[in-house]
Phi, psi and omega in degrees: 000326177322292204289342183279349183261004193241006157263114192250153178241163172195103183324097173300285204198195196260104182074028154215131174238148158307074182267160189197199142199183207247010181284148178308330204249015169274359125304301156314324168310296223266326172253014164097170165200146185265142179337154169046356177276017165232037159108211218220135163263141167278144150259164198269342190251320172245158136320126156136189156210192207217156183310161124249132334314171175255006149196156180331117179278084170318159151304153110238116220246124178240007169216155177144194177197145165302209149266350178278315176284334184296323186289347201253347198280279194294341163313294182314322193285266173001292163337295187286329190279342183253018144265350180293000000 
């Protein structure tokens, strides 16, 4: 629930906006990481190290839209701009 109160947007440029959010581990949620892909850990009690992550993470992809919301999105846009 942590991560759906953490989304946020930001106008990139004319006719793009930046939806995202700022928690550390929201890019592995939304594309997954494979064993060892972000380096190597000491362990503190033996010898040796161990992956980070130390096995594979799926995606859970918690943004994006479809093409039926991409349609209702500019419906939506439009609506408003054409009561202005």
């Amino acid at each position: 629930m942590t991560m759906a109160t953490t989304i946020n947007y930001q106008v990139r440029d004319v006719g793009a906006v930046g939806i995202g959010s700022p928690m550390v581990y929201a890019a592995t949620d939304q594309h997954g990481a494979k064993s060892g892909e972000f380096g190597f850990g000491l362990y503190t009690t033996r010898v040796g190290s161990f992956p980070i992550p130390w096995g594979d993470i799926p995606a859970r992809p918690f943004l994006g839209a479809s093409d039926s919301d991409k349609a209702n999105i500019v419906s939506l846009v439009q609506s408003y701009l054409m009561e202005g």
